[in-house]
C-alpha positions in Angstrom: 246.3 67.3 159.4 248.9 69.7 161.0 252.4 67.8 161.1 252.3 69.7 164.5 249.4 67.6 166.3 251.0 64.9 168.6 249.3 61.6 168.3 249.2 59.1 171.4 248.8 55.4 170.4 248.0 53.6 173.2 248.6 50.2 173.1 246.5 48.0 176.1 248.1 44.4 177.0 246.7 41.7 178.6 249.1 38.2 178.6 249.5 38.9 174.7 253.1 39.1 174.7 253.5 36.6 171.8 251.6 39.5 169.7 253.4 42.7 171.6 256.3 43.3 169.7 254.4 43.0 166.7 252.2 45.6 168.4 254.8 48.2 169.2 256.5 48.1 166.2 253.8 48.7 164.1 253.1 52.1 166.3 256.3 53.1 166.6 257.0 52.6 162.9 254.4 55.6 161.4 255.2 57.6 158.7 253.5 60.2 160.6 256.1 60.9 163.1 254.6 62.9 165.6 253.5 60.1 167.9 254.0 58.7 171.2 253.7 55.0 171.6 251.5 54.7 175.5 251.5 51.0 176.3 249.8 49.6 179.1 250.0 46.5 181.0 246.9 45.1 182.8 248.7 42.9 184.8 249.9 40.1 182.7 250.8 37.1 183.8 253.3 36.1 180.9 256.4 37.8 180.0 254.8 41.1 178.3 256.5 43.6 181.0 259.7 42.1 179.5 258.6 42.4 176.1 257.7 46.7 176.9 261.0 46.8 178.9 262.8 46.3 175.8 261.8 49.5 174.1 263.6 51.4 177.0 262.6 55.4 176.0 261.0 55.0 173.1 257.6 54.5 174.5 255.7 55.1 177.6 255.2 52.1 180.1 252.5 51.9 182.1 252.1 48.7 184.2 248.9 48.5 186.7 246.7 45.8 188.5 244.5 43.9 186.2 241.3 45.8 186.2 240.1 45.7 182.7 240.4 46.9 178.7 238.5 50.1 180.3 240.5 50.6 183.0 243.9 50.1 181.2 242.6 52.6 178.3 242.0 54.8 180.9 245.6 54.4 182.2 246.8 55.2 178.8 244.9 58.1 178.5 246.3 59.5 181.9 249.3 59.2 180.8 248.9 60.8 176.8 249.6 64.2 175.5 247.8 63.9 172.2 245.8 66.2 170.6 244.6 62.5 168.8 244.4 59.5 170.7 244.4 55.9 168.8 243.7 53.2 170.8 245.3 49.8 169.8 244.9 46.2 170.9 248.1 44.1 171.8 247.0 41.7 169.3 246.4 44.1 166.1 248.9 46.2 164.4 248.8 49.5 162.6 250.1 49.6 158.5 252.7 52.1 158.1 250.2 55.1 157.3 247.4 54.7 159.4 248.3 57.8 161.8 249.0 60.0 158.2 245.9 58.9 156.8 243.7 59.3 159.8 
């Protein structure tokens, strides 16, 4: 794979914010590096839009209505600039060379 080729992870969130930093760190840590960490809120009711906030500039935010793991995938992917996009559960993580490997 080209080191050029930008990769958008797109993280979709749902009231998981006990798992989202676990989430985002895992995308934002890649040893492929060409990567842009999309995550969307589906209108959670916990404190996950705190938990994104934190990450200031070093991912995207996107927070909508609840409408759905399709409809926030589809906000991501609005959103991405990929030539790859990897779509991740708030609750799942990435190991460190899943992006290089893929």
């Amino acid at each position: 794979m080209s080191k050029n080729l930008l990769v958008s992870i797109i993280i979709n969130n749902y009231n998981y914010a006990r798992f989202l930093k676990e989430t985002i760190d895992s995308a934002l840590c890649q040893t492929y590096t060409n990567v842009e960490v999309i995550v969307v809120d589906d209108g959670s009711a916990d404190n996950s839009r705190e938990v994104i906030k934190i990450y200031d500039q070093r991912v995207i935010p996107v927070f909508k209505d609840n409408g759905g793991q399709g409809s926030a995938y589809n906000a991501g992917f609005l959103k991405s600039h990929g030539q790859i996009v990897c779509n991740l559960d708030s609750d799942d993580t990435l190991i460190p060379t899943a992006i290089e490997k893929v």
